[in-house]
Every structure is written in structure tokens, then in C-alpha cells.
N, C-alpha and C positions, 0 to 999 in steps of 0.2 A: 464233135462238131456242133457250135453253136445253131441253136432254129432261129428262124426267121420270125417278125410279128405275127404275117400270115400265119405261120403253121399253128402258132400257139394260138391263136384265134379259131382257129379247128376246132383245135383240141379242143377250148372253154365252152365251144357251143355244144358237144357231144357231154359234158356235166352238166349241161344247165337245168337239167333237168330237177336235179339234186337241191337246189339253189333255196328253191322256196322255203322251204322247213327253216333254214338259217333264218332267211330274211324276216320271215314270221316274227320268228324268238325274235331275234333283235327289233325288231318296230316295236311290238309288244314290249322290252325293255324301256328305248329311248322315249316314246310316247309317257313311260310312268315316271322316267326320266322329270319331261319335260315338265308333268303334273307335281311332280315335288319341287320342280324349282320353281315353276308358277305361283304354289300355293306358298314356297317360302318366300318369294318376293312381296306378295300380297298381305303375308303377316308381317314381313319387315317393315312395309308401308305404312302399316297399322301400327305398326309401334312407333313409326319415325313421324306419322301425322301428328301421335300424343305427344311424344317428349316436344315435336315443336312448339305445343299450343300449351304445353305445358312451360316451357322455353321462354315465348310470348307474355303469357300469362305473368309470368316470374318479372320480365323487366317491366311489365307493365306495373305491375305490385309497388317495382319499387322509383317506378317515376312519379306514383299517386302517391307514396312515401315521400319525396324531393318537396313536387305541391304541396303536399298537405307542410313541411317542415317552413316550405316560403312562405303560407300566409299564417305563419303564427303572429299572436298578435304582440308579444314581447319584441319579436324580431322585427316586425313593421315598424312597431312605435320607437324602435331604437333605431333605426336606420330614417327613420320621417326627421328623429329629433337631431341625429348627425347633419343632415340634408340641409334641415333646416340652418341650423348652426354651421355648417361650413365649418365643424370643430368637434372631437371625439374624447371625450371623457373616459379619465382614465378605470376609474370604476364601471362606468358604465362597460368597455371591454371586456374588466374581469368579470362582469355579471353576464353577458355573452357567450362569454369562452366557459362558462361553469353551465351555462343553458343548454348548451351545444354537448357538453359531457354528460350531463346526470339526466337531462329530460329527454334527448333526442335521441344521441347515439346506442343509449340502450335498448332502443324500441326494434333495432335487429340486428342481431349479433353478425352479419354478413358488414356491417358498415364500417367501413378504416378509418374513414376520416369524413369531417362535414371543416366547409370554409363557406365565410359569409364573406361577399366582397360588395364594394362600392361600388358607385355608378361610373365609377375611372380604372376599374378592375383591381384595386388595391383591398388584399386579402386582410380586411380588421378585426376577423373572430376566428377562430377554429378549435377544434378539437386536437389538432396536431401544430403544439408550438412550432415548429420547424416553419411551418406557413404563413404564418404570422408575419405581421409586416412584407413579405412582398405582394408582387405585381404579377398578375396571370403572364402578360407579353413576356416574363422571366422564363416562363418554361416552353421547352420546344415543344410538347404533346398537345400546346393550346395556340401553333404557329399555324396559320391560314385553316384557322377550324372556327365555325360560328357555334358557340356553344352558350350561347345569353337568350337565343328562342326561347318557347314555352316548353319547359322539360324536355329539354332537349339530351339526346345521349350520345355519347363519346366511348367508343370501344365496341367491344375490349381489348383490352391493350395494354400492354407495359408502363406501370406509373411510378418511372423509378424515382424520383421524389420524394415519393413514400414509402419506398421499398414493395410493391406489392403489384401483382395483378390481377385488373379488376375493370371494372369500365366505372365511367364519369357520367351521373346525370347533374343537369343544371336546371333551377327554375328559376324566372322572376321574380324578386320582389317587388309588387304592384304597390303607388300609394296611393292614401286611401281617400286622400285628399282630389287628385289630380287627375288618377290613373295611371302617373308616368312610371315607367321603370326607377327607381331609389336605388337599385341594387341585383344582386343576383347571390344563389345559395347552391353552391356543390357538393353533391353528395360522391366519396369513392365508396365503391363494393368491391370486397373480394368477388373471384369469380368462384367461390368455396358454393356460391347457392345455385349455379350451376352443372360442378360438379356431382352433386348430391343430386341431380335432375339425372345427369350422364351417369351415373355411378348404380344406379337401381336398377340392376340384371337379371329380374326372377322371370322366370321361362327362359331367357337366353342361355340355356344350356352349357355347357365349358368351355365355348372359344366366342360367344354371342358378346359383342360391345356397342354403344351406342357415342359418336364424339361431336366436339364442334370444329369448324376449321376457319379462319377469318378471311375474308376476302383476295389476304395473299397468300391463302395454302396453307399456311400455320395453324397447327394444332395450338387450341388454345384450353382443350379439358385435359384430365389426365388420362393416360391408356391403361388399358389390361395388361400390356403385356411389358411393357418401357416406362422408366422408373423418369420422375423430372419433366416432362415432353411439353407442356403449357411453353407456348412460343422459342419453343429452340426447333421443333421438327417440321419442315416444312415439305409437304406434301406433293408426290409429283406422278399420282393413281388416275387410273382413267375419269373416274366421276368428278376428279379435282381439278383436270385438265377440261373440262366438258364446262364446268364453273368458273371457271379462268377468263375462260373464251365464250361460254354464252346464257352463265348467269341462269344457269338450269341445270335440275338432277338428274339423276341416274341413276338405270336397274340394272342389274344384270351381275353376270359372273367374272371377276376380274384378281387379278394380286394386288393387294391391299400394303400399305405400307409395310409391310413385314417382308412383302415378296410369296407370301401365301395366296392361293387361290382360295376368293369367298363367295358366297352367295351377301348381294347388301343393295341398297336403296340410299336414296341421297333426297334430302329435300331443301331447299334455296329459302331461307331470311329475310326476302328483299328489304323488310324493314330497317336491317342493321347490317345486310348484307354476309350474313353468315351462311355457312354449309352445315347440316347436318346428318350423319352418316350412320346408318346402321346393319348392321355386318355378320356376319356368321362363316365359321370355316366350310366349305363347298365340302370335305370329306366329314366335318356331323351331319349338315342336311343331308346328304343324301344316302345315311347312313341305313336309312328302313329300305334300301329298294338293293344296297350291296349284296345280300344272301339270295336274292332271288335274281340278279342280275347272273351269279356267278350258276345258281341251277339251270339259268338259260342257256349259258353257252355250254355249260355241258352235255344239257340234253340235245340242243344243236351239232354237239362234239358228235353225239353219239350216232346220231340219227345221220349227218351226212360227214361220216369220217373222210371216206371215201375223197366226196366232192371237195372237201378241206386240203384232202393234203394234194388234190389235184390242183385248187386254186392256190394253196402254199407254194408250190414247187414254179407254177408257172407266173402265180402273178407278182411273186418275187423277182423273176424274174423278168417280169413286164415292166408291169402297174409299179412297182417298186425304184427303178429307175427312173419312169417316166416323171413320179412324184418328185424325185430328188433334183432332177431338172428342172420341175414347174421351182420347186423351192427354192433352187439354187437361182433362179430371175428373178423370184418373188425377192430375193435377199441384195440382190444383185440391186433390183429396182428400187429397195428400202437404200441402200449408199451404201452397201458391204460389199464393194469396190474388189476387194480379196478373195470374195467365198468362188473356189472352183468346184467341178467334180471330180469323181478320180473314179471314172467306171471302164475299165481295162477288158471293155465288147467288143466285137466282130461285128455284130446286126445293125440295124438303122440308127438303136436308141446312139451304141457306141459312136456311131459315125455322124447322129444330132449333140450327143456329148463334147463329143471334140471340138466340133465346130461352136459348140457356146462357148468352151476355155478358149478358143480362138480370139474368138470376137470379144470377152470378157477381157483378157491380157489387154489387145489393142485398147478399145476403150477406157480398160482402167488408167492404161498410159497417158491416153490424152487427157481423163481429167487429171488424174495425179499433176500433171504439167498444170492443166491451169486451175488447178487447187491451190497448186504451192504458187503459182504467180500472181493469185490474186489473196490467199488467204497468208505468206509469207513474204509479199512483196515490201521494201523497203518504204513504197509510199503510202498513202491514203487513197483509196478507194471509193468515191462515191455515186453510189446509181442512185437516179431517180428517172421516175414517171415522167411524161410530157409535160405535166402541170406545175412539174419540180419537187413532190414529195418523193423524200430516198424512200427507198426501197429495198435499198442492202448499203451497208458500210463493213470494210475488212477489219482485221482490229488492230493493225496501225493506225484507222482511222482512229479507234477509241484509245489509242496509245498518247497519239499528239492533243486531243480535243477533249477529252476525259468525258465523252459523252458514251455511253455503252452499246453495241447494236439496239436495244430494245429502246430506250431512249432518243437514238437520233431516225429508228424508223417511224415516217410517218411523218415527220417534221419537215420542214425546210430547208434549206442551204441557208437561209436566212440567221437561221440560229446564231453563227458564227460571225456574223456581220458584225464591223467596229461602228462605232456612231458616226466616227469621222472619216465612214468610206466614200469615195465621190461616187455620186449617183452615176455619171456620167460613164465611169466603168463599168457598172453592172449592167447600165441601159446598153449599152454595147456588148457585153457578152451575151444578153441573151438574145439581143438583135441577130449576132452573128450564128450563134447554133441552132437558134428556131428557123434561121433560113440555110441548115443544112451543112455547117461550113467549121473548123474546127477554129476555138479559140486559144490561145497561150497568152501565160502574163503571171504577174507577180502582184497580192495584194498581202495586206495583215488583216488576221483571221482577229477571235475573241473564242478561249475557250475557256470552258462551264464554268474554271472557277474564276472566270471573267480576266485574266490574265490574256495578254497579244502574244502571236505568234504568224511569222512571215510565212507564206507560202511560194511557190511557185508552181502552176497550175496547169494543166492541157482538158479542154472539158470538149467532150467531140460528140456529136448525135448515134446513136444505135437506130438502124434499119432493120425494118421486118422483111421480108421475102416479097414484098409488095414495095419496095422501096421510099414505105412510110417510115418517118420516127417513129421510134415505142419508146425509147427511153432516151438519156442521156447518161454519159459515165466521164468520172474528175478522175484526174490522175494528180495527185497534190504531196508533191513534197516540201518536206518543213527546212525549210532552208533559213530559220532565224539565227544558228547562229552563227552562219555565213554572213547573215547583215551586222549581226555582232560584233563578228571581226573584221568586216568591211569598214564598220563603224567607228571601231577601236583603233583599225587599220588608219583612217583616217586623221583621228584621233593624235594620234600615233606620229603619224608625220607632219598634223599642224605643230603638234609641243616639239617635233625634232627640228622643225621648218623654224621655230620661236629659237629653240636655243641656240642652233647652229648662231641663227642672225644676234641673239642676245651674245655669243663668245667674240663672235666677229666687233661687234660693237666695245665688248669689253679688252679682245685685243687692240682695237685701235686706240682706244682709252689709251691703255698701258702704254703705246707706244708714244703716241703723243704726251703723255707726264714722263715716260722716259727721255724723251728727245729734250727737253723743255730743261732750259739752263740755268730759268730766271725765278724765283719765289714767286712775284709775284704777276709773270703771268702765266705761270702755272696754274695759281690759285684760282687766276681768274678765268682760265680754260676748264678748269676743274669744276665750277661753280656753275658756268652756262652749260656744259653737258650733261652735268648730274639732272640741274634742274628741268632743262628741255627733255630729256632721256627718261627720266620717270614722271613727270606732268605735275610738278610739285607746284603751287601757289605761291611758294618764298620762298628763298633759301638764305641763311646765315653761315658763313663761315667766321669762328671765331678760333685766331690763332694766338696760341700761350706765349708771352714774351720773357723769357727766362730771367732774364736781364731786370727786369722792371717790375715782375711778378705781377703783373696786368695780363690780360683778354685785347687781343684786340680783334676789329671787327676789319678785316682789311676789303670783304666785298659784302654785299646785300643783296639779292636779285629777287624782286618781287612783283607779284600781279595782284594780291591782297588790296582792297581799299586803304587807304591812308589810316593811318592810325590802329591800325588792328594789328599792330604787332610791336612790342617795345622789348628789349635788352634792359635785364636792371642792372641800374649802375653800380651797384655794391656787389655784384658778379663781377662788373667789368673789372672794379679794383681787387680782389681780393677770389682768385679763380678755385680755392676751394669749396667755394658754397657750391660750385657746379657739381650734379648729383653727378654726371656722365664722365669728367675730367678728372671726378675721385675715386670712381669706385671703377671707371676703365670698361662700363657696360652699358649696351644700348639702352635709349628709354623709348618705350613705346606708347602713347595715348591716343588712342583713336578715338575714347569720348573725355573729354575734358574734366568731367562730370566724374565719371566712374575709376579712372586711373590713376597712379604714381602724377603728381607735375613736377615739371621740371624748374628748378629755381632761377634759370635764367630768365622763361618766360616773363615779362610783367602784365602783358594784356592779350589774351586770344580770342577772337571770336567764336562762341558756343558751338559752330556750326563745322568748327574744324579741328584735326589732329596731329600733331604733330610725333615726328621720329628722331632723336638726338643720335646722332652716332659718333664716337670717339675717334679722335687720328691717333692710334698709337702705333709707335716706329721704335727701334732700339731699346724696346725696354719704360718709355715712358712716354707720358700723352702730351702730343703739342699742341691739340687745341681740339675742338668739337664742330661739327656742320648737324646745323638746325635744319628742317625741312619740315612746310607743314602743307596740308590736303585736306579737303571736302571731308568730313567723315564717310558720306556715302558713297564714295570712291575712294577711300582710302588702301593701302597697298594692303596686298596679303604678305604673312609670314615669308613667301619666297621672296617676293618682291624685296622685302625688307632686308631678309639676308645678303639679295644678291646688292643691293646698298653697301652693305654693311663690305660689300665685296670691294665697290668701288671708291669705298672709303677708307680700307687696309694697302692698297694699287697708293692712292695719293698718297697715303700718310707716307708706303715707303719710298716715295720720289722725293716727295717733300723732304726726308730723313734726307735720301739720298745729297740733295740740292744744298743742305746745308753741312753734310758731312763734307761735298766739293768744295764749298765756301769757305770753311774753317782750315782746309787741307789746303787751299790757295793761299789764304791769306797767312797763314804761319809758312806757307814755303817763299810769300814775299816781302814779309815783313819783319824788320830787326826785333831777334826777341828780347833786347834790352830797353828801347828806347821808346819800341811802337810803332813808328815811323817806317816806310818802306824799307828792303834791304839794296844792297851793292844790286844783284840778280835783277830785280824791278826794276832798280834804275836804271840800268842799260839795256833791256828789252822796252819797256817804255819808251825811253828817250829817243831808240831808232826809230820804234813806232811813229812818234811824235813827229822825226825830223822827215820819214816819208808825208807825212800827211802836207808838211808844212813847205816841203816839194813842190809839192801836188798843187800845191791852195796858193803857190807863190806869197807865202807868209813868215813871218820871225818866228825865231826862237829863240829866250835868252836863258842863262846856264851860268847857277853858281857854285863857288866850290868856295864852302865855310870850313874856316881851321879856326879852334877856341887858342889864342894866345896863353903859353904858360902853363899848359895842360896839365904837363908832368911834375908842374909847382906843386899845384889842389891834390894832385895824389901824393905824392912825399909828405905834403903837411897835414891832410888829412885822411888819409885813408883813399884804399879804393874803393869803398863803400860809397863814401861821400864822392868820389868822381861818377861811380857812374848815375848817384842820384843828377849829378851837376848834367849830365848827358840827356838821361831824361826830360828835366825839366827844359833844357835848352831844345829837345824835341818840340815838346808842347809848346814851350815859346812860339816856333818857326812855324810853326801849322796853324796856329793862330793869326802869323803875321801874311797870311798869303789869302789867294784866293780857292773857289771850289774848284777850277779847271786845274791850277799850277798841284804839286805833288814837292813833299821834301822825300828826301832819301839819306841813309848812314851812309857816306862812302867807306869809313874804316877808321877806326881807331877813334878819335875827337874831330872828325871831320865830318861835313854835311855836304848835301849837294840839293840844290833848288831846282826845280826847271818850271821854265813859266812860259808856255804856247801863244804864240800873237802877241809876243813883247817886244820893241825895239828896242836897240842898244840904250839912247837916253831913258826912257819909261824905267828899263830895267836897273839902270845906275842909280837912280832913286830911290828902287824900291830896294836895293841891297845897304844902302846909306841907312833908308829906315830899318833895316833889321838892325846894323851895326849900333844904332841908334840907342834903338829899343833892348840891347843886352847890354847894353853899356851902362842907361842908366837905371839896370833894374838891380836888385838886391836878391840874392838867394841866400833867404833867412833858417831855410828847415833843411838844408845839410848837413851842417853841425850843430848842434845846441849849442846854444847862448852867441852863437859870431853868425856876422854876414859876412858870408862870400861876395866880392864882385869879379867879372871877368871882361875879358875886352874880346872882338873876333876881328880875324883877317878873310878879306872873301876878294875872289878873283872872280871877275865876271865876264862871259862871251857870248856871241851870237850869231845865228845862223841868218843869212850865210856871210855875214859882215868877216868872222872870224873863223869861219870852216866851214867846209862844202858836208862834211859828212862829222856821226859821232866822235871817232877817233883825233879828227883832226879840232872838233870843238873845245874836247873836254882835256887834250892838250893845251891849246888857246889858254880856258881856263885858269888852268893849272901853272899854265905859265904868268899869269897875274896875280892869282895865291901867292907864289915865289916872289914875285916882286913885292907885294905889300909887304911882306914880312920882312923881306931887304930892307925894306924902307922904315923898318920902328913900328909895324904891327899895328893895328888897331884902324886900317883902315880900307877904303874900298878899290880897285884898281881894274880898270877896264882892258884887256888883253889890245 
């Protein structure tokens, strides 16, 4: 059965007795303890006082080095006489750059390199070509660093430029004239003359080392014990955390970058800002007081065995729990959220045991929850102080903002600010949560690497228990590239919103050159919507006349000043100079000046561009449409294509229009003579005789027979008849007007009709024809003989001689019959 605290508190008082002899030895111990670490701190100090002033000393050496190299007097008078001159000579350089090597740089073998620059930081001497010729603002180790002071130093530090590390002093060139600055003279040193400072270990005994560390924790001498370490190892030991934060040394006993316990001392640079460190393993110091430490506790072993293994048994069992408790808060307190104990008692401690993994479990839950909610939360996080400096950021913050916790603590929210945020919002956010009240909203941030990004934001006040502010906390998610594709989105549906209405337009195009019966008021529908529809300044339509191998220009629509656009005429006759009409491909010029022209063009004004696009249909080009525009408005590639779209739509109606034409006119007209056929004539004629219903008007109607028909062929051939038919075609079309129409009724017969003719008007005009073939001659029938022939024509009228076709064109016919009764060759009115 487990004892209680009580009991065992009995017990340890009935030992106490015992106690002193221990306590003795040990005081006695830790006291000489205490005096070897005292007095090893106090030699450390001593050593770390020297190496710094020996340290000191060293860079001071070698900035009285720099001066002393700036006011030489070679280097003055050559930089007075650049100055002066505004001009550098090339010898004069190489007698520089040979100065800088033989007389200077060997004055101490620590020197890597010497540059002499101008009064504009242009590097014109050095010991290291590589330097030469540039500009100090070239390198980044000389970016927001004033380094043209009177001996001024830089480092040490990494110069990778010249492959080395080393620190940078600078002096003045002073002239001697003025006193102005001429110039300025860089000296680099390895940091080999500080190592050789850190590297001198005599008394430091086998683990004793002395180093430097730079302002940001980096080792920048070599170690004793790590091979390389000059600015790769960067320091994160108690005295280096002390130096971080307050710019001051340290004694005492700690693990040193190894992770070894040392005894060491630390002493602060503030000149250049350096740490320097010196160090010894805690198990050599306190190597003289080990043998007599260990005959302490023995003779304490011996002297209260008793009391030992009375306080062993019980204060393991006490004092041993109770420790592991305090430690297990003390770990708990540190954020080791995890650490429990596992003490399986019955007594008090057991029953304080349990109840801390109690309360440990709970609490680590609750933070674990708002660990992960504010350290894994998909937003940005940011707290700040009443005055607006953060105070913590999560690292989504530094995800979206590329600003690091260390960086954006301490800073403002300001940081993020675009130039072009309206004050207006900001004066209003902070109106609204300085007076307690939460705000929401959406602005565009700016982050580090100066790049926008959208937020959407909840920024709310945090109260203290007093129901004061203490802080403020942003809740900010990056929602840019929801505006991305809001953007896009929109984006998106203006060009689907253009097309839609751009296909609609180009359907009704299509439909309208579909519907459209006529050439040319196709063309000429064709011509105002292309032109109005893309905002063109003129348009040409020039169509190919197959027939006449001419151009012709059937419309023109323009808003050009006069004269600022001509057609050459030697295109118009002769259409293959046209570059577009030959080669079947668009021409484009948007600068007149810089492009292909087009050889139709004869005069354009500089100020505009034009686009030629081809009609081709069935295989070949019927003509070309000019079109020309502002240069600084002129179309884009799409634009042009989609032209090129509505000018493929006409070409093939326009094909279309004359494939009907041709397809009409052969289905109406005699393929021997030319002249309508039988089909024409009797759908015409009814046509006619309705209108002339209508209009209460004549109609008169011949019916020509050539006398002797089947003579001309017997004696000469049917070759020579049906030239005779032909020509007696062209005759009769000749002999009439634009309204009247002939037609072949069949065989050697003809048929006239002539709209708004009376019976006598029309008896005349049939006498002239008879007339006029009577006394003509058809000389090219036969070679070497003239043909003559005589006609019999029967003529009727509407409605003198019939109410309808049928009963007209019998009429006729019946007067045909009679002339010919009567000896041929003459006219006979029904």
C-alpha cells in the first residue's frame, strides 16, 4: 500500500539529521564549481577584449591602407587631369591599372583587388580586368549602401564579383585644387587577415576557439571543428539570439553551435556591427575540480549512506514526481502541447497527475483547433495593434503577399496599398472599426513583388475584458482569380454577345443576296451594307465583264474628300494588271508607305489603307470590292477575314444570279437564231395581253413566213438557210422597238408583238419590215451570189381581232394564209 505525502514527510524529518555532511561536500563542490567557471569566464573575456582590439586594430590598419592609397599623388594628378579633361586616355589607364598592380596591391598580400572609380561611379582602373569598365549601381552588394564617405567599410561579406570573401573599404579622392571629391578608391580584403586573428589558439587548450559572426548570425571566420563555414552557417546559440535582439554579449554556459555545452563570452563590434565569440567545452573547464568532485560524493556516500538511501527510496518517490510535474507545465508552458505524464499513483501526487493530463488533453484540443484555424486557415490572417501595426500574420498571409511574418511584423497594413486605392474606402474602414463595429468589402491589395491582387476582407475590433479595443484582426481572402474569371466571364459574353449579333447580321446578309434576283440591285445592297457594316470611308465595286474583258465599276460609295481616290484606266481596260483579280488573294495595306499597293489604285491619301478582296464564285473571279479606312482605325485580321466572309456570300449569289440568267435565257431563247423561242412567246404574250386588259390598251401581233423558204435550201444548202434565218433574226430586232420582243414561231416563221400598238400604227410598221427585207441583199451566205428574199406577215390586234391569245394568234394566222393566197410578199390585216 502506497504512503501518503504526510507519512513520508515524517519519515525525512527523522533523517535530517544526517543531511548536513552531504550538504557540506556538495556546497563545498559547486562553490569551486562556481570559481572555475568565474575565473573561466573572466580569462575568456580576456581573450575576447584582445582578439577584438586586435580585430579593430586590423580594420583600422587597413582603412589607413585605402587613405593612404587615395591620396597618392600619381592617382590624384590622374583623376584631376580626367576631371579636368572630361576625357581618359588610353595610356594614361594602362599606367593606372600597372600602378594599382606593382606599387599598391603588393603592399599586403590580404588585398584581392583595388578599383579606382569616378566622380559618376564608373570603375576606370583596377587591378582586376573583370572591373573595368563598369558602374558601381551594376552590382547589388553596393545597392542602398553609402560607401563614397571618408573610408568608409562595407562588410564583410560576400563579393561574389570577384569570387571572394572579404569586406570593402572606400576612401576619397580629394582634389587638390578644390577640395572637391574627383573620385573615390576601393580596396577588397580577403577576410584571410582575420582568420589568422581567430585562428591563434595558444592556451585554448583542445576544444578552446575564438570566431566572428555578422550581424545576421552568420559565421563569417573559419571553425575548429566544420570544414567551409564563412557565410553558409548561420547561428541560432543563446549569445547570438541575445545579439539579434539587443546588440549585446554574453557569458555564461550554453550549447554552442555544435550542440555542445561551453563555457564562452561574446563581445558586440558596434563599429561594423559584428559578434565576437569565445568558447571552451564546459567538460575541459571544469576538468581540475572532476576528481575531487567525484571524492566528494563518495565521502558524502560514505559518511550518510544511510540518509541516502533513505532520501533515494523516498524522495523518488516524492520530490521525483513532483519534479516531473513542475517539468511536464514548465514544457507544457514552453508549447509542447503533447508532453503528458504517465505516473500510475494512488497518493495526491497520482491524483495532481491526472488532473494536469486532464486539463493538458482539454487545452491542447482547444488550441490545436485554433492553431490549425488560424495557422492552416485557407485565408490571410492579419492582427494588429490599435495604431494598426501587425503584430502577427498566418502564412497564407505570406503565401498571397510574399511578405514573411518577420517582415510584415511591425509594419502597416499600409504596405499593400495600390496607389490607385480611393481614400475614401480606407477613411471609412477605419472610421467604422475604431468606433467598434465590424467592416466587410472587397479592394486590390499590391504585393512585395509589386504585383495586384483582389481581396475580399472582414476586419472586426478585438476587446479586452474591459470591453476596450486591444487589437484588430483581417480575415482576407484572395479572391483575384474569381475577378479573373468574372472578368474573362464578361469578356466572354461581350465577344459571344458581338458574334451572336455579327452571324445574325451575316445571316441576314446571306439572306437578302439570296432573295435578290437582280445583279444589279444586289450589288448595290451589297455595296451599302458591307460599307455601313464595317465603317469603311469608300467602297469600289469593280465587276469583270467577260464579254468585253473590261472592269467595270457598276457602283462607288464614298465619304473620302473628292479626289482622293481614282481607278486607273488601264486596269479598267485590261483586268489583269489587277494584283487581286490575278492572283485570287486579298491585298492588304494599312500604311501605304510600308505595303504591297494595289495597281488599281491611282491616288490615295497617306492617311489611309485600303483592303482589295476578290469575288470568286465557280472557279474564277468576277470582279474585286476596294474598301478603304483611316489607318488608325483600320480593321484587324478578324475584321478582314470576316470581309473576306461577306465577300465569298456575294461572289456566290452573284454566281448564283447569273448562273439563273444564263439558265433563263437559253431555256427562252432560239438556239439558232438568238431571238426568243415559241415558250417565251406564248407566256409573254399572255402576260402582255393581261396587262393590256388591265390598262384597257392594244396589242398588235405578227406572224412572218420568209417566201420560198424551201427554194434557199434545195439550192443552197441548209447551212446557208439557217444563216438566212439568222440574219433575218437580227434584221427584225433591229427593225422594232426596246418594249416590242421578236420570237421564232417554227420552222422559217417569226412572230412580233408590239404592246400599245393600234391596228393602223401596226400595218405600217409590218409594211416596213416587209420593206426593209425586201430590199436588202444577203451577200455572206453563199460566197460569190446574193441572196434576196421576200416575207408574207399576217397581222392582228387586241382586242380588234381577239379577246384572248388563242383567238389573236389565230386571227394572225389567218392573215399569214391569206397573203400567201394572194402572191406572197405582202402585208394582210386579219
Amino acid at each position: 500500500m502506497g504512503l501518503s505525502i504526510k507519512s513520508k514527510l515524517l519519515i525525512y524529518s527523522l533523517c535530517i539529521s544526517l543531511i548536513p555532511i552531504t550538504i557540506i561536500t556538495l556546497v563545498y563542490f559547486l562553490n569551486e564549481k562556481r570559481a572555475i567557471k568565474e575565473k573561466t569566464i573572466e580569462w575568456l573575456t580576456a581573450v575576447a577584449e584582445s582578439k577584438k582590439m586586435h580585430v579593430l586594430s586590423s580594420i583600422e590598419a587597413k582603412k589607413m591602407r585605402a587613405i593612404d592609397f587615395s591620396s597618392d599623388g600619381l592617382i590624384k594628378n590622374s583623376l584631376e587631369r580626367m576631371h579636368h579633361n572630361n576625357a581618359y586616355s588610353h595610356n594614361m589607364l594602362i599606367h593606372l591599372n600597372k600602378h594599382l598592380s606593382t606599387q599598391k596591391r603588393i603592399l599586403d598580400p590580404h588585398i584581392a583587388a583595388i578599383a579606382l572609380l569616378n566622380e559618376k561611379g564608373a570603375i576606370i582602373a583596377s587591378t582586376n580586368k573583370i572591373l573595368i569598365g563598369k558602374n558601381k549601381s551594376e552590382f547589388s552588394i553596393f545597392t542602398n549602401t553609402k560607401i563614397m564617405e571618408s573610408a568608409g567599410v562595407l562588410g564583410p561579406c560576400k563579393i561574389p564579383f570577384i569570387g571572394i570573401n572579404g569586406i570593402i573599404i572606400s576612401a576619397p579622392v580629394i582634389s587638390k585644387n578644390n577640395l572637391n571629391e574627383i573620385g573615390s578608391l576601393i580596396v577588397f580584403y580577403h577576410l584571410s587577415f582575420l582568420d589568422e586573428i581567430m585562428l591563434d589558439r595558444k592556451g585554448f587548450g583542445k576544444t578552446g576557439e575564438v570566431y566572428l559572426l555578422n550581424g545576421e548570425g552568420m559565421m563569417i571566420t573559419n571553425s575548429r571543428y566544420i570544414n567551409d563555414v564563412p557565410f553558409n552557417l548561420k547561428m541560432n546559440t543563446v549569445p547570438v539570439r541575445n545579439f539579434l535582439a539587443n546588440n549585446k554579449g554574453t557569458s555564461g554556459i550554453y550549447p554552442d553551435y555544435r550542440g555542445i555545452a561551453v563555457v564562452g563570452t561574446s563581445q558586440y563590434l558596434h563599429e561594423y556591427d559584428l559578434l565576437l565569440l569565445a568558447e571552451i567545452d564546459k567538460a575541459e573547464a571544469f576538468a581540475p575540480i572532476k576528481i575531487f568532485g567525484i571524492v566528494a560524493v563518495s565521502a558524502s556516500f560514505l559518511c550518510a549512506s544511510i540518509v541516502i538511501c533513505a532520501v533515494i527510496i523516498f524522495s523518488f518517490s516524492t520530490s521525483q514526481p513532483i519534479m516531473r510535474l513542475k517539468y511536464a507545465m514548465e514544457r507544457f508552458m514552453a508549447g509542447d502541447l503533447k508532453y503528458r505524464i504517465n505516473m500510475p499513483r494512488k497518493d495526491e501526487i497520482g491524483v495532481l497527475s491526472d488532473s494536469f493530463n486532464c486539463m493538458a488533453d482539454k487545452l491542447a484540443l482547444e488550441t490545436h483547433k485554433l492553431t490549425c484555424a488560424v495557422e492552416q486557415n485557407p485565408c490571410a490572417i492579419i492582427i494588429t495593434d490599435i495604431d494598426g501595426s501587425i503584430v502577427y500574420v498566418n502564412p497564407k498571409f505570406t503565401e498571397i503577399t510574399g511578405y514573411s511574418q518577420k517582415e510584415a511584423v511591425g509594419q502597416n497594413p499600409r504596405i499593400l496599398k495600390t496607389e490607385t486605392a480611393p481614400k475614401e474606402l480606407y477613411k471609412e474602414l477605419w472610421e467604422k472599426i475604431s468606433s467598434g463595429m465590424e467592416w466587410r468589402g472587397e479592394f486590390c491589395n499590391k504585393r512585395k513583388n509589386g504585383t495586384n491582387y483582389w481581396i475580399s476582407a472582414t476586419i472586426s475590433p478585438v476587446k479586452d475584458s474591459d470591453g476596450k479595443i486591444s487589437n484588430f484582426i483581417g480575415i482576407q481572402e484572395d479572391i483575384t482569380k474569381a475577378k479573373q474569371a468574372e472578368s474573362e466571364l464578361r469578356e466572354a459574353v461581350l465577344e459571344r454577345d458581338k458574334n451572336i449579333s455579327e452571324l445574325n447580321h451575316l445571316i441576314l446578309f446571306s439572306t437578302m443576296l439570296r432573295d435578290e434576283t437582280k445583279e444589279d440591285m444586289l450589288v448595290k445592297n451589297m455595296g451599302y451594307t458591307i460599307k455601313e457594316h464595317f465603317g469603311a470611308n469608300s467602297l469600289h465595286i469593280l465587276l469583270l465583264n467577260e464579254n468585253k474583258n473590261i472592269l467595270e465599276e457598276p457602283i462607288t460609295i464614298s465619304s473620302i474628300k473628292k479626289n482622293s481616290l481614282f481607278i486607273k484606266e488601264d486596269v479598267i481596260l485590261n483586268p489583269a494588271l489587277c494584283r487581286t483579280i490575278r492572283t485570287g488573294q486579298i491585298l492588304v495595306a494599312q500604311n501605304i508607305d510600308n505595303h504591297i499597293s494595289c495597281e488599281c489604285i491611282k491616288e490615295l491619301n497617306e492617311n489611309f489603307g485600303y483592303v482589295c478582296v476578290p469575288l470568286i464564285a465557280g472557279g474564277k473571279a468576277l470582279g474585286v470590292i476596294v474598301l478603304t479606312r483611316e489607318r488608325d482605325s483600320f480593321w484587324s485580321e478578324k475584321q478582314i477575314a470576316l470581309i473576306s466572309t461577306y465577300a465569298n456570300i456575294t461572289a456566290s449569289s452573284l454566281y448564283k444570279i447569273r448562273l439563273m440568267n444564263s439558265a433563263e435565257q437559253a431555256a427562252i431563247t432560239d438556239g439558232l437564231t438568238g431571238v426568243y423561242n415559241r415558250r417565251f412567246f406564248e407566256e409573254m404574250t399572255k402576260k402582255q395581253l393581261l396587262i393590256a386588259k388591265r390598262r384597257n390598251l392594244n396589242l398588235s401581233l405578227f406572224l412572218i413566213d420568209i417566201d420560198y423558204f424551201k427554194k434557199v435550201n434545195d439550192t443552197y444548202g441548209h447551212t446557208a438557210g439557217d444563216a438566212l434565218l439568222q440574219e433575218l433574226g437580227v434584221l427584225l430586232t433591229k427593225s422594232i422597238r426596246e418594249s416590242d420582243f421578236v420570237a421564232r414561231y417554227g420552222g422559217e416563221e417569226f412572230t412580233v408583238v408590239l404592246p400599245e400598238v393600234e391596228i393602223n400604227e401596226a400595218f405600217k410598221k409590218a409594211e416596213h419590215i416587209k420593206t426593209s427585207v425586201e430590199t436588202s441583199n444577203f451577200d455572206t451566205l453563199v460566197s460569190g451570189k446574193t441572196v434576196r428574199i421576200t416575207l408574207s406577215i399576217g397581222v392582228a390586234t387586241f382586242p380588234l381581232h381577239g379577246s384572248n391569245y388563242e383567238e389573236l394568234v389565230c386571227a394572225a394566222d389567218r392573215a399569214l394564209y391569206q397573203a400567201k393566197e394572194k402572191g406572197r410578199n405582202m402585208v394582210i390585216s386579219a
